[in-house]
C-alpha positions as CSV (number, residue, x, y, z in Angstrom):
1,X,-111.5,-26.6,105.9
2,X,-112.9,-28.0,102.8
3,X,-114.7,-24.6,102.1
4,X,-112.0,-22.9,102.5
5,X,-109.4,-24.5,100.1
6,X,-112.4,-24.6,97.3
7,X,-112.4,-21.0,97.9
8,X,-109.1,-20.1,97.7
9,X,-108.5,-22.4,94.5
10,X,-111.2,-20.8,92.8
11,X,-109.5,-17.8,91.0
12,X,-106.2,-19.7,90.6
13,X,-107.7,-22.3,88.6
14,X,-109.4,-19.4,86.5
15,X,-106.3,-17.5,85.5
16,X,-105.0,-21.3,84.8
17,X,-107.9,-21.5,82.5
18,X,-107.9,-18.5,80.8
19,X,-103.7,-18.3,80.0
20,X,-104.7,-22.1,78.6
21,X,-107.5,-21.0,76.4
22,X,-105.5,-17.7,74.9
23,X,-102.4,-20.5,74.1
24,X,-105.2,-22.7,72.6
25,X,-106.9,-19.6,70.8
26,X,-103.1,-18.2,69.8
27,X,-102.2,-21.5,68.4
28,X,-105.0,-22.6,66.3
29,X,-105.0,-18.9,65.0
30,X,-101.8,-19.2,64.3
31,X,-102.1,-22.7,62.5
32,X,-105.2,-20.6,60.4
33,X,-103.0,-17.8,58.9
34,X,-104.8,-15.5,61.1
35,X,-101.7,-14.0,62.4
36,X,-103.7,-10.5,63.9
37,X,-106.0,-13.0,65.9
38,X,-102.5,-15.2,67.1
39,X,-100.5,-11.8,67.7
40,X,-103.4,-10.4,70.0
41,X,-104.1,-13.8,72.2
42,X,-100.0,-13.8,73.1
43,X,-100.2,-10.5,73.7
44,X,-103.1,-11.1,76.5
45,X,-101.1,-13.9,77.5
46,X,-98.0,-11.6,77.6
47,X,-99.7,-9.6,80.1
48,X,-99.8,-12.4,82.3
49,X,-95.9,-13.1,82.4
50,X,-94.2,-10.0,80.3
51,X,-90.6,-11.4,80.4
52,X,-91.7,-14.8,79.1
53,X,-89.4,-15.3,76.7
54,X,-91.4,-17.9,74.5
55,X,-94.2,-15.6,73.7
56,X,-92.1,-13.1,73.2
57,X,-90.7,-15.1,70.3
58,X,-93.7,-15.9,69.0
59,X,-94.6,-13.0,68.8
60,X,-91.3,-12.0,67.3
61,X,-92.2,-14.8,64.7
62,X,-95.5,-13.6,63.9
63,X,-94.6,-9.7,62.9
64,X,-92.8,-11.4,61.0
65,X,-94.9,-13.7,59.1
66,X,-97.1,-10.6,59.1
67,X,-94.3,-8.2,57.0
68,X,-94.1,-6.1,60.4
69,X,-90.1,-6.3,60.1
70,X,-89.2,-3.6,63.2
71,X,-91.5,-5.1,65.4
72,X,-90.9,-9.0,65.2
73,X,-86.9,-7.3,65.2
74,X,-88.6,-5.4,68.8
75,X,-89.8,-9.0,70.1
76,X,-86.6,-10.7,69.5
77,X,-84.5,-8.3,71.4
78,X,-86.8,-8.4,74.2
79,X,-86.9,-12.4,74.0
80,X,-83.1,-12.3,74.0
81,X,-82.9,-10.1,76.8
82,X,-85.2,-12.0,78.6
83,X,-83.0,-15.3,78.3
84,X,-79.5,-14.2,77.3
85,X,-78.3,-17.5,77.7
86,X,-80.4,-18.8,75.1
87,X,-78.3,-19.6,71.8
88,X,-81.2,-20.5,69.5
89,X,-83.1,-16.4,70.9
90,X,-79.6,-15.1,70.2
91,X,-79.3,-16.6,66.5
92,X,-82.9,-15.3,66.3
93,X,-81.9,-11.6,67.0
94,X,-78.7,-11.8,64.9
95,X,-81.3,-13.1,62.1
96,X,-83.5,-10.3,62.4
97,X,-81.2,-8.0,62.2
98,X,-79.7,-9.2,59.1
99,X,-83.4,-9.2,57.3
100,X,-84.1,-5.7,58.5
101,X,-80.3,-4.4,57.3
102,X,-81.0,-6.0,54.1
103,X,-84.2,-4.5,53.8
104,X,-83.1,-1.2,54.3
105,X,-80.4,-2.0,51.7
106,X,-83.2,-2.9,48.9
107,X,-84.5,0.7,49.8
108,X,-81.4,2.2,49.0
109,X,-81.5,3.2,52.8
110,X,-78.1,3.0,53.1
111,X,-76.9,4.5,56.9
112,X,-79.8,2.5,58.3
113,X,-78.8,-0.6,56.8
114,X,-75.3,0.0,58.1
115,X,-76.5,0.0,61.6
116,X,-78.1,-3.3,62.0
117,X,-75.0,-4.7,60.6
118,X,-72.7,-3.2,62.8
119,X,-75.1,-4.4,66.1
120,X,-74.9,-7.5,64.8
121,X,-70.9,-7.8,64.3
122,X,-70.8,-5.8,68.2
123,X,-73.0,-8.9,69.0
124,X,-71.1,-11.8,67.0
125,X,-67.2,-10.0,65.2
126,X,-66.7,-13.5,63.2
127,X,-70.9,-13.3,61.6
128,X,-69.6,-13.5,57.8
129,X,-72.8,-12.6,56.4
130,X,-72.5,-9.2,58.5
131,X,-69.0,-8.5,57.5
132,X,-70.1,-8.7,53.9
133,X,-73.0,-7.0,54.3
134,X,-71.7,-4.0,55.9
135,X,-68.7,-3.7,53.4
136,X,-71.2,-3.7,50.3
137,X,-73.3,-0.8,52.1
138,X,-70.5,1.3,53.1
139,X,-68.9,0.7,49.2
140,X,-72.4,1.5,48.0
141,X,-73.0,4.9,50.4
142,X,-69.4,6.3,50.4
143,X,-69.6,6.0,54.2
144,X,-66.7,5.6,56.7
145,X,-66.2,2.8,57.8
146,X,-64.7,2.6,62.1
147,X,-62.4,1.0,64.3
148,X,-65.5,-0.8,66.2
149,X,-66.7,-2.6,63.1
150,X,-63.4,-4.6,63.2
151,X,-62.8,-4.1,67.0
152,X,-65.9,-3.8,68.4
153,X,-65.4,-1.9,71.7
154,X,-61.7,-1.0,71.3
155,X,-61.2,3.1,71.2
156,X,-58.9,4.3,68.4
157,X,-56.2,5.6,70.4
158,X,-55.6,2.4,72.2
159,X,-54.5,1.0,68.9
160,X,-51.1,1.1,67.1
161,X,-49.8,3.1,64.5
162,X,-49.9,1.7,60.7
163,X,-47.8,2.8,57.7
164,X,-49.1,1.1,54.4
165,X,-47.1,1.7,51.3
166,X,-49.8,0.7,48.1
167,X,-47.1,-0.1,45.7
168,X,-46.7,-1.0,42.0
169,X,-44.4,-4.4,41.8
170,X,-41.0,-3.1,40.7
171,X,-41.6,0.6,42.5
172,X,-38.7,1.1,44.6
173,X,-41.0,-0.1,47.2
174,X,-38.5,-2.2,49.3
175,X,-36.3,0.8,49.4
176,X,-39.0,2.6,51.1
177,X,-39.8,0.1,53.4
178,X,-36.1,-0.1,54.8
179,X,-35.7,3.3,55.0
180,X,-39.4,3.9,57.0
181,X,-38.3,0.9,59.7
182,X,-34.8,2.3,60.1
183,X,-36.4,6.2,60.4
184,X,-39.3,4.4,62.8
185,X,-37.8,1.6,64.5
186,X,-41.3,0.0,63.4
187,X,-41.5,-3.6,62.7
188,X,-42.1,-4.8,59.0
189,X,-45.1,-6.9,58.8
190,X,-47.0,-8.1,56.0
191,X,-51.1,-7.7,55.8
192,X,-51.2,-10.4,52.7
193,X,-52.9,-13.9,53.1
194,X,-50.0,-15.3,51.0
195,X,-48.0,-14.0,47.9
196,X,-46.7,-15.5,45.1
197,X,-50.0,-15.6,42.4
198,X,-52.2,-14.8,44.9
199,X,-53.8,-10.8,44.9
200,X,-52.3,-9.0,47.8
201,X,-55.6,-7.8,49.2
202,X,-55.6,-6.5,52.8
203,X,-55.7,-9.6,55.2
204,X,-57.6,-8.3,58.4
205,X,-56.5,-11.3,60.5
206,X,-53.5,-10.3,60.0
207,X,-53.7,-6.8,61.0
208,X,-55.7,-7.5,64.1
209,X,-53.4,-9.6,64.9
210,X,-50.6,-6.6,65.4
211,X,-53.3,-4.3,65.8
212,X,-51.5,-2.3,69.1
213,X,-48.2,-2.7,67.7
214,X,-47.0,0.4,65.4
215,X,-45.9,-1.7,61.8
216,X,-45.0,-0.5,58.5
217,X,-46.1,-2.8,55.2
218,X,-45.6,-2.7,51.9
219,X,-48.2,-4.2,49.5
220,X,-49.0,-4.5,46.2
221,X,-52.9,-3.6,46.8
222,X,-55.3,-1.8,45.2
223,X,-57.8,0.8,46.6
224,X,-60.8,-1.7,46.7
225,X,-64.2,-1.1,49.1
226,X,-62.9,-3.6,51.7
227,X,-59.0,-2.5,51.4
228,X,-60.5,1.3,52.2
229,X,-62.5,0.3,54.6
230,X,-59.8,-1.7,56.9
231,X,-57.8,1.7,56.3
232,X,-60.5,3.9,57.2
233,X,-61.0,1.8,60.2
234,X,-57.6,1.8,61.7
235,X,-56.7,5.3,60.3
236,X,-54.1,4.3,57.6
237,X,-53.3,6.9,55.4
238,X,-51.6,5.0,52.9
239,X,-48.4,6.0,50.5
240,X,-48.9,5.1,46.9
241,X,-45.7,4.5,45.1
242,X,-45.8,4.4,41.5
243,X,-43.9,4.4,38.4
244,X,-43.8,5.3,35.0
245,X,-45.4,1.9,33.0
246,X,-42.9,1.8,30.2
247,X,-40.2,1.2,32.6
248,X,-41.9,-1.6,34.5
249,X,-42.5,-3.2,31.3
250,X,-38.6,-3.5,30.9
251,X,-38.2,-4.1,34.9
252,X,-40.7,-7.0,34.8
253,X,-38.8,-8.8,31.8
254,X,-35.7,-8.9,33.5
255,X,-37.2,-9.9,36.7
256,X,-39.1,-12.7,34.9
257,X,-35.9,-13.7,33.1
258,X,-33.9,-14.1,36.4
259,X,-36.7,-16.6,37.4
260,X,-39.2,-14.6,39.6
261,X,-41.7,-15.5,36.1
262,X,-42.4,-19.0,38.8
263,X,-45.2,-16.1,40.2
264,X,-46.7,-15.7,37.1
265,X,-49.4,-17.9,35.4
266,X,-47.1,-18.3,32.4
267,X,-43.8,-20.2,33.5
268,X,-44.1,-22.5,30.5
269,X,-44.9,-20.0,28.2
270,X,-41.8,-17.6,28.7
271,X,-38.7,-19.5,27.9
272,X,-40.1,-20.0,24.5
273,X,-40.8,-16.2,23.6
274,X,-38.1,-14.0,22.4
275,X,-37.3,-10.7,23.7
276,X,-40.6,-8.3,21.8
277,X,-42.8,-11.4,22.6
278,X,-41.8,-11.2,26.3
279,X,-42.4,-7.4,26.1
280,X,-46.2,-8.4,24.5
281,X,-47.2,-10.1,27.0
282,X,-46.2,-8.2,29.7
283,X,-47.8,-5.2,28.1
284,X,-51.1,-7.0,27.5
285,X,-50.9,-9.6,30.2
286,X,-49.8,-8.0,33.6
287,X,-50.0,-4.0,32.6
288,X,-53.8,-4.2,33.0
289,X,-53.4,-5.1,36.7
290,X,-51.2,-1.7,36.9
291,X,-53.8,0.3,35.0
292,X,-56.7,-1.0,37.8
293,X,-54.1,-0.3,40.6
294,X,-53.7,3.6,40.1
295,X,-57.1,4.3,38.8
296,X,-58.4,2.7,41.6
297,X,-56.0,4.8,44.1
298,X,-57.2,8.0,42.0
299,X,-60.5,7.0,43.0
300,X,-59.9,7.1,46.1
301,X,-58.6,10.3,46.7
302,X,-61.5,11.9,44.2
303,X,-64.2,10.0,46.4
304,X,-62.4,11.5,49.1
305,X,-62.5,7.9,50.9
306,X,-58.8,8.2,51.9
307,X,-55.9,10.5,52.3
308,X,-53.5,9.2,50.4
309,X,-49.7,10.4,49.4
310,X,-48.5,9.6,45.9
311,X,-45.1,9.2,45.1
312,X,-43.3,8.7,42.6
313,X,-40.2,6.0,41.9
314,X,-38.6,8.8,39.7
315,X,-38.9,11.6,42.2
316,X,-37.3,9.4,44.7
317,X,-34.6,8.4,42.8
318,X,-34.0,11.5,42.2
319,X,-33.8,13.0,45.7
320,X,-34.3,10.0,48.1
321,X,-33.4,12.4,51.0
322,X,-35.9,14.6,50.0
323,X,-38.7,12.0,49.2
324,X,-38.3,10.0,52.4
325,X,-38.7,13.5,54.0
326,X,-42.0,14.4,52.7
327,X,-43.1,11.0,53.2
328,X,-42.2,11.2,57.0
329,X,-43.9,15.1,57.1
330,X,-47.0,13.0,55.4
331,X,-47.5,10.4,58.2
332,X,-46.5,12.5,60.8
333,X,-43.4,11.4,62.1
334,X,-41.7,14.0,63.3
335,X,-39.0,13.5,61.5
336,X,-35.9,16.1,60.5
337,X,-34.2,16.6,57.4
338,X,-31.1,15.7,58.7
339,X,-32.6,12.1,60.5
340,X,-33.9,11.1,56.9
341,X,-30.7,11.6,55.1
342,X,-28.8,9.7,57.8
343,X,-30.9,6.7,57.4
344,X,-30.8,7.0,53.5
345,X,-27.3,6.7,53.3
346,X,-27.2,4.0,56.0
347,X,-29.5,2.1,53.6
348,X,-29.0,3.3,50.2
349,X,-26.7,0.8,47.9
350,X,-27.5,-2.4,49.8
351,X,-29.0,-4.0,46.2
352,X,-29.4,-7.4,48.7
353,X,-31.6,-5.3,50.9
354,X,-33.1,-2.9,48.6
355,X,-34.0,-5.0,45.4
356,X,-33.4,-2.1,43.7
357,X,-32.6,-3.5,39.6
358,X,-30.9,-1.0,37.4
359,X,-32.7,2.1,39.0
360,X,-32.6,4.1,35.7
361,X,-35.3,6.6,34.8
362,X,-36.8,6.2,31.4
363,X,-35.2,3.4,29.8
364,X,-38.3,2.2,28.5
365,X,-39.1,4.5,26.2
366,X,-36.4,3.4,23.7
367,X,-37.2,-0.2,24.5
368,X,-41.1,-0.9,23.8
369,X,-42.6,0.0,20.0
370,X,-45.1,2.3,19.3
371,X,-47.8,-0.7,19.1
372,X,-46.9,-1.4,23.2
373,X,-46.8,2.1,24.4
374,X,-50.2,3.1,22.9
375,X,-51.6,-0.3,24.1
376,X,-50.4,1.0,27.4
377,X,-52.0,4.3,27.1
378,X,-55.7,2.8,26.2
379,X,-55.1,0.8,29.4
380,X,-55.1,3.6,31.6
381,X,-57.5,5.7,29.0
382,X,-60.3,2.7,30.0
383,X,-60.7,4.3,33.8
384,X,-61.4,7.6,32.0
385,X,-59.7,10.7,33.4
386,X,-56.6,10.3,35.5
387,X,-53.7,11.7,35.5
388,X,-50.7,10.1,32.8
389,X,-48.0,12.1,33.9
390,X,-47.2,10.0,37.1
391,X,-47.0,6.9,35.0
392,X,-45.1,8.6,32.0
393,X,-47.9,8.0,29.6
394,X,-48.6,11.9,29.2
395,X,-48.3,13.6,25.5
């Protein structure tokens, strides 16, 4: 009996034995810097138990320490896999990704870049360091952005409808906005973290939150890489409502006089300005913000990053009818000409509702001094060549 069990323990003790002495001959290798002679004994010992998921990380951990980026990024998946329920394996693998992405980025290797961050907001939607990551790479390449890198999983056409009107402050935009939710029955909801001072950028919280609903917004944005990319990723095609600058000069100073100045930076300043100071400021103060806003919209549309309809506050006061028509043909909507003029006239001349000021073209022009207009021009002029005529600034 004796014989026997000496027999049979023979060869277990040996594989006991020699999975101890590669751990011992991985580790002190390790300890050395000789990360070839580590890598090599764990990979013996992987042979022993291939879904171990501590080698497996070692191993992920010495590529790495060896430069060998895609195969410690290899080791980790398969360590994760092998222990899913492991946090510390599955911060490991979001890690790795995030150094390969990154390394691609250096490279200038932009689409594969983009797809380690994208596995690694499909693996964790709320990773920060992803969600940057991937907007600087898609700004940087010119590439799309999709639904599943803000709803990972979600297919486009289980999603809502979104009407965005990009507006300059004192556009007609309200009016717009009215008209579009009466012609829609869409609610209005606002995609801003918070207004008053604070830049209207695109708040996606805030648009996930209503992502299945159908919404019209309107928002005082500009074209920015992380605005497109939210609009390239739930299929916004945006309407950009501007307005001749001169005009919005004269619109702002009445607005600030009436006491909407309290979302300015300058409450304490504008009392004590008379009425060609007020117009100064404005001009050099708040116009450069309106000079960003439609070059960056240009942009856009030159990049061919979005598909964007401009319109302008004169045409639609002009013809609102007509306007609200070819905004509706724009999105879609299948709208007639007789459902948008209903719904203008239904709206039109509520000033409570509509915020529309005095809603006169070119009054402006007489208002502001040769000094202010060509101040406004060079504003624009900065972004190089766009087009003038849209904000009255041509000839």
């Amino acid at each position: 009996m004796g014989a026997t069990q000496a027999a049979n323990s023979g060869p277990a003790e040996s594989v006991s034995a020699r999975i101890e002495a590669l751990k011992a001959a991985a580790l002190a290798s390790a300890a050395a810097g000789d990360f070839p002679g580590a890598i090599a004994s764990f990979e013996q010992l992987l042979a022993y138990d291939p879904r171990n998921a501590a080698i497996l990380s070692n191993l992920a951990k010495l590529h790495y320490r060896s430069g060998d980026l895609m195969r410690a990024l290899a080791r980790f998946a398969e360590a994760h896999a092998a222990a899913p329920g492991n946090e510390a394996l599955r911060a490991d693998l979001l890690n790795a990704h995030g150094v390969v992405g990154n390394d691609f980025m250096e490279r200038g290797k932009f689409a594969e870049a983009i797809a380690h961050f994208r596995e690694m907001l499909a693996r964790d939607p709320a990773n920060v360091g992803a969600r940057v990551n991937l907007a600087n790479a898609l700004e940087l390449s010119g590439l799309r952005a999709e639904l599943g890198d803000f709803l990972p999983g979600v297919a486009p056409d289980r999603i809502g409808r979104h009407v965005l009107i990009a507006c300059m402050p004192k556009s007609g935009s309200t009016f717009l906005k009215e008209v579009l939710c009466a012609l829609t029955g869409w609610d209005d909801v606002p995609f801003a973290y918070a207004y008053m001072q604070n830049e209207q950028e695109l708040h996606l919280p805030s648009l996930i939150r209503v992502a299945y609903d159908n919404t019209i917004t309107q928002q005082h944005c500009r074209a920015t890489g992380p605005n497109m990319q939210i609009m390239q990723g739930f299929a916004i095609r945006p309407i950009v409502l501007v307005r001749r600058l001169e005009d919005i000069v004269l619109s702002l100073c009445d607005f600030y006089d009436a006491g909407a100045v309290t979302n300015t930076f300058f409450g304490a300043v504008w009392p004590k300005l008379d009425k060609a100071g007020k117009l100064d400021l404005i001009v050099d103060h708040v116009m450069p913000w309106y000079a960003g806003f439609y070059a960056s919209w240009e942009r856009a549309v030159k990049l061919g990053r979005l598909d964007c309809l401009f319109v302008t506050y004169e045409e639609m006061i002009a013809g609102k009818p007509g306007t609200v028509k070819r905004v509706a043909d724009f999105l879609g909507l299948g709208k007639t000409a007789q459902d948008c003029a209903a719904v203008v006239a239904a709206i039109d001349g509520d000033a409570a509702r509509t915020r529309f000021n005095k809603g006169v073209a070119g009054r402006g022009a007489a208002a502001l001094s040769a000094s202010q207009k060509d101040r406004l021009r060079r504003l624009v002029a900065a972004y190089g060549d766009v087009d003038l005529g849209r904000l009255g600034l041509a000839g």
